[in-house]
Structure formats: C-alpha cells, structure tokens
C-alpha angles and dihedrals in degrees: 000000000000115000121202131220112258125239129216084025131118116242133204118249104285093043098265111149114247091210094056095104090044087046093052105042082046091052091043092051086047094059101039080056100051097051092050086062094051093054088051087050095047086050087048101054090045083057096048091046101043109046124201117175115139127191092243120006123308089261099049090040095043086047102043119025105028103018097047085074095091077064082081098039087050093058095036084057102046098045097042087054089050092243091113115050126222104240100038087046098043093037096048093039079053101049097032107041119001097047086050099051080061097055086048085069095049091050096068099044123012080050107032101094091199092065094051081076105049095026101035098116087041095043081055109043091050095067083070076089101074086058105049096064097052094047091052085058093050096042089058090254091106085119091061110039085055090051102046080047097063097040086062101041088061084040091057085050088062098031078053090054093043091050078056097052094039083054095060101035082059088047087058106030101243089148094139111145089235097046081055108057094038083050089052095040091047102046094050096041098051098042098049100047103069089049097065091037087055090051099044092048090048118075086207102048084048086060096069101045107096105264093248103060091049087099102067105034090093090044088045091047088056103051087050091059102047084050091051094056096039086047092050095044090053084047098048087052092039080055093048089045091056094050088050101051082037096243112164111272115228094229084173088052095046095047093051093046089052097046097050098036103059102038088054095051081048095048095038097054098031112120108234141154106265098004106177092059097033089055091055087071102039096051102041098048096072080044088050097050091049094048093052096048093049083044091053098049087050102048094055085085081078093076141081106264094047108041095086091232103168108043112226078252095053091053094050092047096059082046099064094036081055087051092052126074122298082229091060124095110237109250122252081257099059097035087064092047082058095043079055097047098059091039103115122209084251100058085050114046093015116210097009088071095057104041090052089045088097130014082227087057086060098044092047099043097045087048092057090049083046083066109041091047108036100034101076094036089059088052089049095047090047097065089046088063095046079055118033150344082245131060087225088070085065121084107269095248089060090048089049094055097042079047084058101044084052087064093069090055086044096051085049083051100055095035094045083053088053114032092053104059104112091180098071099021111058093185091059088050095046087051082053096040095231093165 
C-alpha cells in the first residue's frame, strides 16, 4: 500500500508526516471494511440468485412433498418384481392413505363450521356428484362416465403437482408472465404424454377408451411428445437465461419438477401384470403424502394458538377495564373481548377443531372414512377384476353402487379446484403463510 504525503499537515524535522500512523491504521480499516462489504454483497447476490423459500420449512418440504416420492418408486418396485401383490397393495393404499387424503379435504370444509358460512352454496352443490354417476349408468352411458373418471382422476394427480408448483412460485416470487406460461405449458405437456402413451401402448388401458376416439390417441400421443420436447428445450433456455442475467433461480420449484416428471414417465411406460390398476396406487401414493402433510399445516389454524381468538382490541380493551374502579361496570367493549377470550377453536370451526386436535385424531379418523368408504369400493373393484378388464362387464346394481362410490373421489376433485386458490382467498394463504 502506497501512502501519500499529506497536505495542509504539519510534519516532524526530517519531513516525515505526523499523521502517518493515523493515515495508515485509517487506510488499513478501510480496507478491512470494505472487504467485509464485499463479502455481504457477494452473499447477497448468491441469495438473490439462488432462491430457497419453502412452504413450510427445507426439511418438511424435502421430506413431503419432494422426497415422498420414493413412496411411488417403493411400491413400483415391489410390485413390478412380484414381492408386493396387486389386491393387498391397491386395497390397503386405498383404506390407509388415499381414503384418508380425502377425509383431509372434508375436514377443512364439510366440518369446518366456519366454511359453511362462506362455502355453503358450493359444500351443497358438490354432493350432485353422488348422483351423477349413478344416472349416466342407468341411462346406458355406464362406458363413458368410467372413462371420463378416470381421465380426471389422473387429471387431479397433475392439477395437485401444478398447485405445488403455483405455491412455491408464489414463495419466491417467480411470478414473470413468461415463467408462467413455460411452467404451465411444461408441466401439462409432460405429464400428460406419457398417460396416453401409456394407453395407447396397454391392451387393457385401449378397452376403456370409447370405441370412437381409439383412433387418435397414438396420433395424440405423438403430438404431446414433440411439444414436450420442444416445451423443455424452450425451458431449459428461459432457465439459462435467468442464471445469466442473474435472475433468482426457484430451487423448490425445480426439486419438485424433477421429483414428479420423471416417476410418472417410469411408472407410465413400465411394463407390469394388470397396469392400469396397479398404476392407480403407484402414482397416487406420492399424491396422497403430499396432500396429508399440506393438509396438516393448514389445518393447525384450527387450534388454539392459531385461531386468533382475542383480537389485539379486545386485549387492550380488558386491560383498561382492569385499569378502571372495581366499582365501575366494564364497558360493552371489554365484555366482548372477554366473550372472545373464552371462545375455543371448537366452538368456532366445530368438528375441525377437534379432528386436527391430534395427528392421531386425523389418522384415526380418516382410517375409519377409509373404511367406510373404500371398503366397500375394493370390494367392488375386486369383483371387477374377477369379471372383466371394464367396469360395464359387471350387473347394473354393482355398477350403481361402484358409480356412487365414485361421487366421494369427484366431490375431493371439485373442492379441492375451489377451496386452494391463495390468490383470491386470503385466509387459505395466511394458513399457508404465503406471505
């Protein structure tokens, strides 16, 4: 370091400057200094390029909704190498954890008290579809209604992923019109063709598609893979793009993309004994474990130390009646605060409170929907298996009731569409801490 002679100072004989030791501690703290704020601004930028805000917290997160995907990969495995059989693994996936999941939605809203008053017309109207089913079989259109169930049970599966993905471009705020739409346009392209390859590459799955769309589904499957490719190539660029303008990249997003992709492409194009049942398990289970565990952190609002149930006014307002003379009456103000102060979660959102109270409450009670509702729909199935690869080979009454049963998955769906959407619903994105 050179130092320069000062001007305008006084020196010592020999014209040596009486501030050079000041000089050089100041240039040597000034340096310290601004090397410490180098290294703040490098961490800085890292941050701002790499960005790591998860819904919950990295190991949640890591564990439930990206890492339960070898959920998936353990029952494909054991199923494609014949140690897991195909009734004991779909019938107790069903009971155990599916059934449960959709407990998990009616627990937040059929027995949330609070949402009957906001959701009535919408909690309602949804159990239409327990009769809608039902009417399709009896008016000869039994074929189709399986069919367009089971389109939109493997659509719910993708919709499920893209809420994710929604949730956690909204964490990091990769909210860019552009990232948008090649995020949409990925995610549904990629997703959907290996469902219909996989159904136009399976005998079974071919025999319930309605005879007059057979024609197109390799021609359809064909056009979803050339715009996959071309879709990944331009988000692959669009990501590039964003490291080199130094734009923050979604980690969470990207963990989550590269989890679901790729095990449904495995599980879709796997050869295995009776596929298109076997794959209702294997791809719902990773569905299932993220489902519970969102369900679960929302549903914590339901208890006591998150129901906001004495309002920062109504605190102040004991406080002052406490302040006044004993003599005096509390004023209406403070008597509410009270009123709020003793209100429970329960008496508030009813059941909910009650079912979320203990994680062994939720499991037990979604086990025991699991077998009042899937019971009887595995038994169902599994006479449909003993009959025929389509639930039409099966008498009318038994395709009634499996129609019904469908009722309970297609009233998850449409709620599930409705009650998620933190952009319009401020409550849903404060349970989820959006902000």
């Amino acid at each position: 370091m050179i130092v320069r002679p000062l001007q305008g100072r006084n020196i010592y004989p020999g014209g040596i400057p009486w501030a050079l030791p000041t000089a050089i501690k100041f240039d040597r703290f000034a340096v310290t200094k601004m090397s410490a704020i180098t290294e703040i601004i490098t961490d800085q930028t890292r941050s701002r390029v790499i960005s790591l805000r998860w819904i919950i917290n990295a190991r949640e997160d890591l564990i439930w909704f990206i890492g339960s995907v070898a959920a998936s990969y353990a029952l494909l495995i054991l199923y494609s190498a014949g140690i897991l059989p195909l009734i004991p693994m779909v019938a107790g996936w069903a009971i155990l954890i599916d059934a449960p999941h959709v407990f998990g939605t009616f627990s937040r809203t059929y027995f949330d008290a609070s949402e009957w008053k906001t959701r009535k017309r919408l909690m309602l109207g949804s159990l239409f579809f327990f009769v809608v089913g039902p009417t399709m079989v009896l008016l000869g259109a039994g074929f189709t209604f399986f069919f367009i169930a089971a389109l939109w049970a493997y659509y719910h599966l993708v919709k499920q992923h893209y809420g994710f993905m929604v949730l956690y471009k909204k964490k990091n705020n990769d909210l860019a019109p552009i990232d948008n739409t090649l995020d949409r346009l990925l995610l549904m392209f990629a997703f959907n063709y290996p469902f219909v390859a996989f159904i136009a590459s399976d005998p079974n799955a071919m025999v319930r598609v309605p005879a007059i769309l057979r024609g197109g589904v390799n021609a359809i499957a064909t056009i979803l893979l050339i715009g996959t490719i071309v879709l990944g190539i331009g988000w692959l660029a669009r990501q590039v793009q964003r490291l080199i303008s130094r734009e923050p990249l979604n980690v969470p997003k990207y963990l989550l993309l590269a989890a679901a992709i790729p095990m449904h492409w495995i599980a879709l194009l796997t050869p295995m004994p009776a596929k298109p049942i076997a794959l209702v398990a294997i791809l719902t289970i990773y569905h299932n474990l993220q489902y519970h565990r969102l369900i679960w952190f929302h549903n914590q609002k339901y208890g006591a130390g998150s129901a906001d149930i004495l309002s920062a006014a109504a605190r102040r307002s004991l406080a002052e009646s406490g302040k006044s003379a004993g003599t005096e009456r509390p004023s209406l103000s403070a008597q509410r605060g009270s009123e709020a102060a003793r209100e429970d979660p329960q008496q508030k959102f009813g059941p909910a409170a009650l079912i979320s109270r203990r994680l062994l409450f939720y499991i037990g009670f979604g086990i025991i929907f699991g077998i009042i509702y899937q019971g009887p729909r595995q038994y169902l199935g599994y006479l449909n298996l003993h009959t025929g690869d389509s639930s039409t080979a099966l008498s009318t009454p038994i395709q009634l009731g499996i129609a019904f049963l469908w009722g309970y998955a297609f009233i998850h769906y449409y709620l599930d569409s409705k009650i998620w959407r933190v952009r319009r619903d401020s409550s849903v994105g404060k349970a989820l801490q959006m902000s």
